[in-house]
N, CA, C and O atoms as a DFTB+ gen file, in Angstrom:
256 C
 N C O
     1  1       4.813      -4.812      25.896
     2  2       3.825      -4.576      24.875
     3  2       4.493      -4.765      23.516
     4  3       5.615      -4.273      23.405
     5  1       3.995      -5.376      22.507
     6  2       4.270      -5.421      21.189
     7  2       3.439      -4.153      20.677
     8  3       2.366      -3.724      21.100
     9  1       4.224      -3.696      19.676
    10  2       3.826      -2.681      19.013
    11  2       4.447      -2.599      17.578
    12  3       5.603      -2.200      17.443
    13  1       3.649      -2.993      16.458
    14  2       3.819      -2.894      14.990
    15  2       5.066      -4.787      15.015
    16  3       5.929      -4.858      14.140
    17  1       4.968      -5.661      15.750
    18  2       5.433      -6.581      15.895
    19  2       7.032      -6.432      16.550
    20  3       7.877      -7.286      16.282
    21  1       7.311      -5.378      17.344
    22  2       8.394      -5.107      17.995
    23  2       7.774      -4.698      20.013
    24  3       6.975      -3.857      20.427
    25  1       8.601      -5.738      20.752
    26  2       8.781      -5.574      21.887
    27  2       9.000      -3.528      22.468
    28  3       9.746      -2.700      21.946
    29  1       8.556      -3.436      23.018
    30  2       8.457      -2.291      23.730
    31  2       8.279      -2.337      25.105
    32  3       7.352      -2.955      25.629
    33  1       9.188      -1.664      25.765
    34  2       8.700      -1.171      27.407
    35  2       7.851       0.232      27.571
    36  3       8.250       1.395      27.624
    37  1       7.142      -0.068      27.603
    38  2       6.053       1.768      27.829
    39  2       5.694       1.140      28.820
    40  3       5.420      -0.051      28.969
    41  1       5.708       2.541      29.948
    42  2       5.009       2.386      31.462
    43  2       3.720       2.169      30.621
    44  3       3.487       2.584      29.486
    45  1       2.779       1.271      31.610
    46  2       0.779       1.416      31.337
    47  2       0.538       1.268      33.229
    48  3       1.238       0.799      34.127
    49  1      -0.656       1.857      33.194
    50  2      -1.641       1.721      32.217
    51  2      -1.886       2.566      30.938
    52  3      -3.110       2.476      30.843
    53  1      -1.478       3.330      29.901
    54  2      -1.748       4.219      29.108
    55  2      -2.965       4.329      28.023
    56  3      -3.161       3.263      27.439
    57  1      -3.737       5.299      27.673
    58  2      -4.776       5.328      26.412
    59  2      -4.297       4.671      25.111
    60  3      -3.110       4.404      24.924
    61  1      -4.996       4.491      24.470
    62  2      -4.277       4.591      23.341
    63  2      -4.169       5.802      22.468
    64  3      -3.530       5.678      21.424
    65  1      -4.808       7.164      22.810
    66  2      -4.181       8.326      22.582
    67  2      -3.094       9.134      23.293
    68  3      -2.623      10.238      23.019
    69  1      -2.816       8.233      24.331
    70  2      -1.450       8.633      24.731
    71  2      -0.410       7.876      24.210
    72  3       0.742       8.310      24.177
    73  1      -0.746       6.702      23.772
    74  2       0.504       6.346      22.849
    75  2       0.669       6.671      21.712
    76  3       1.832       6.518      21.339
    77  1      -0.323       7.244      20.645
    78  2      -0.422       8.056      19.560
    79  2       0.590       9.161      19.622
    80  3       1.436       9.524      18.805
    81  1       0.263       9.604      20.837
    82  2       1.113      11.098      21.362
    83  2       2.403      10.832      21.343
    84  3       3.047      11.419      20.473
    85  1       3.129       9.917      22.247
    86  2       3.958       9.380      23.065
    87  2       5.085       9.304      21.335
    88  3       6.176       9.864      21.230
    89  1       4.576       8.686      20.498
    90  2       5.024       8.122      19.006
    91  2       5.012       9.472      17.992
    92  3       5.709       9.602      16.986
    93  1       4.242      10.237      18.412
    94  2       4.577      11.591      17.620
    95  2       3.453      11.433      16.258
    96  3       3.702      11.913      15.152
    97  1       2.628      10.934      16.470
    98  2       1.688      10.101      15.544
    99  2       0.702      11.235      15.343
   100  3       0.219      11.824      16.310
   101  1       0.425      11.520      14.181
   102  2      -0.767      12.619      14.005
   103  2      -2.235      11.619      14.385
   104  3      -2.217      10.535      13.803
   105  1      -3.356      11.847      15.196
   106  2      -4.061      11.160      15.498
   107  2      -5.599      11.262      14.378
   108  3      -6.728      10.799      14.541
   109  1      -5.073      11.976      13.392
   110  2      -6.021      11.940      12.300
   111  2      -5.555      11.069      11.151
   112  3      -6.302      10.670      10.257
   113  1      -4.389      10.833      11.236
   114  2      -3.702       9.700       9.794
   115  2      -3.394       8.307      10.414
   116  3      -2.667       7.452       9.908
   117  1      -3.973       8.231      11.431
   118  2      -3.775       6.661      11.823
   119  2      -4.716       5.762      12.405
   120  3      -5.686       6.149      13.055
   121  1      -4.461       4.644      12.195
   122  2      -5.486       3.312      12.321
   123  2      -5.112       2.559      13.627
   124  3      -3.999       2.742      14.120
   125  1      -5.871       1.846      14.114
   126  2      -5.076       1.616      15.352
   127  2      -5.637       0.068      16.110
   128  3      -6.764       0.184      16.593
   129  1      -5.173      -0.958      16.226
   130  2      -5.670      -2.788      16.144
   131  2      -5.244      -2.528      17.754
   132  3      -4.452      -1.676      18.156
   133  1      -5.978      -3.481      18.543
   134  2      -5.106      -3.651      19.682
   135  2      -5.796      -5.128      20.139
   136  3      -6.986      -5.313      20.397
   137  1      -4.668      -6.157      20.164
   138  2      -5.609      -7.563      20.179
   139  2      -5.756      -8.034      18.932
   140  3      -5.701      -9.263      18.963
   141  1      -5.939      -7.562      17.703
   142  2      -6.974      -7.974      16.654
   143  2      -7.941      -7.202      16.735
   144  3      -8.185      -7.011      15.543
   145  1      -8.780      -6.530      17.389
   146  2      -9.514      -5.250      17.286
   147  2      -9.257      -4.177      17.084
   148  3      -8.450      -3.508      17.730
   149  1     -10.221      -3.643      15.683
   150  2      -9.576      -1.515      15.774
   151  2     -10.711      -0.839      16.791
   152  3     -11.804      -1.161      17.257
   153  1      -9.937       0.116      16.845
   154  2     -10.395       1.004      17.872
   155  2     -11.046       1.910      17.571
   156  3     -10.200       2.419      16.835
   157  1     -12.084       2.751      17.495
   158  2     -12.559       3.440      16.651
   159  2     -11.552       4.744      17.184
   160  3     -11.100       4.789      18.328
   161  1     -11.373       5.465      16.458
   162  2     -11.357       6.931      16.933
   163  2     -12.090       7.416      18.082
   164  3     -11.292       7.661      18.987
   165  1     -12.809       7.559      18.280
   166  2     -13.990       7.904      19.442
   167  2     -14.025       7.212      20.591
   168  3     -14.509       7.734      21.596
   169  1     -13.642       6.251      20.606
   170  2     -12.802       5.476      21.732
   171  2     -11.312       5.140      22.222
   172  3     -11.066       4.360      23.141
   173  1     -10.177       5.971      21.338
   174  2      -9.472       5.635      21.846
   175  2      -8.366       6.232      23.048
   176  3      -7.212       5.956      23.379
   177  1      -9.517       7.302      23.534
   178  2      -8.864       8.091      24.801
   179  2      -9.679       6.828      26.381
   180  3      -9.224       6.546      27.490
   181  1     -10.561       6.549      25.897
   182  2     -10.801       5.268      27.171
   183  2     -10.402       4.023      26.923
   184  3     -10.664       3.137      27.736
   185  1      -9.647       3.733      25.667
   186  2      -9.539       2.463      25.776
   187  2      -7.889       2.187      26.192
   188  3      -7.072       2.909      25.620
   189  1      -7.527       1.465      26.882
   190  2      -6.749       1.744      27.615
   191  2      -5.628      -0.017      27.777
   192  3      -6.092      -1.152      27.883
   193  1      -4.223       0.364      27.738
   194  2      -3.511      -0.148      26.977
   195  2      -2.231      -1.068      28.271
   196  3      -1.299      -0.381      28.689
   197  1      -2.317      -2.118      28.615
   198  2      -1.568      -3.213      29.693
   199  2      -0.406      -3.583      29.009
   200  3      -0.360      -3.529      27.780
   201  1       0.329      -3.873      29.543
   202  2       2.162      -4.590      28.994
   203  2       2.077      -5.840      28.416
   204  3       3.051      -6.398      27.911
   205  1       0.795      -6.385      28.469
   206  2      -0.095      -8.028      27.549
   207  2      -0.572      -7.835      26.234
   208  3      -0.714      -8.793      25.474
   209  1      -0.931      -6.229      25.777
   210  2      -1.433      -6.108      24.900
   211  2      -0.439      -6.032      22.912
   212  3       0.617      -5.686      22.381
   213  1      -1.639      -6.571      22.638
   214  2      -0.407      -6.093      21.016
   215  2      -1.322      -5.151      20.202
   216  3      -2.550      -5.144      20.116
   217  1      -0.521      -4.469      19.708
   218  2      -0.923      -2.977      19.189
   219  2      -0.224      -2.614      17.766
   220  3       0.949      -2.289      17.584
   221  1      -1.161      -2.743      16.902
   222  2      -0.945      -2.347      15.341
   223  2      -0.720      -1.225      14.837
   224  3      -1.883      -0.878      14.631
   225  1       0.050      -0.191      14.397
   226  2      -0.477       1.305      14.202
   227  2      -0.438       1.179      12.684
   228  3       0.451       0.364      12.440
   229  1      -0.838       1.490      11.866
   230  2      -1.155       1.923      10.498
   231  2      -1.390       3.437      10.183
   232  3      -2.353       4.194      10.311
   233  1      -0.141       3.560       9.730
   234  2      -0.143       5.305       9.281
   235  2      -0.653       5.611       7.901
   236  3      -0.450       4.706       7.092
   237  1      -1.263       6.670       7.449
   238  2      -1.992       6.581       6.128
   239  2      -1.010       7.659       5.595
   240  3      -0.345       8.374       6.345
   241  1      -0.976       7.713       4.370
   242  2      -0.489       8.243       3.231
   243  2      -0.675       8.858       2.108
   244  3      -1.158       8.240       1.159
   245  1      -0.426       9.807       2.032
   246  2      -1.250      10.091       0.231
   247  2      -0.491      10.367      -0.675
   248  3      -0.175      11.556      -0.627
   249  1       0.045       9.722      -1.643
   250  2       0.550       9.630      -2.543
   251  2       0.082       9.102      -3.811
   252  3      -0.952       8.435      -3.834
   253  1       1.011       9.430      -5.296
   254  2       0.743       8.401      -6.630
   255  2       1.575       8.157      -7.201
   256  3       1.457       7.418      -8.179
């Protein structure tokens, strides 16, 4: 699996809120592409993640 444009071995089949988890990722400050598609929030405990897939994470920030 690519992830943020880096090779990764993660066992799958996994959610993509188990890889949120897995990354230590707060699942309220992040965005999440898989393919070229985002995932909504509300889908991303069924949508579900193969060793073919590429996966974007975008962490949000608040700063000035």
């Amino acid at each position: 699996m690519i992830i943020n444009g880096q090779q990764e071995d993660i066992a799958t089949p996994l959610s993509v809120d188990e890889l949120i988890a897995r990354k230590g990722l707060n699942a309220g400050r992040v965005a999440v592409e898989v393919n070229g598609a985002i995932v909504p929030r509300d889908k991303r405990a069924q949508t579900m993640l193969s060793g073919t897939d590429t996966v974007e994470i975008v962490t949000f920030v608040q700063g000035g």
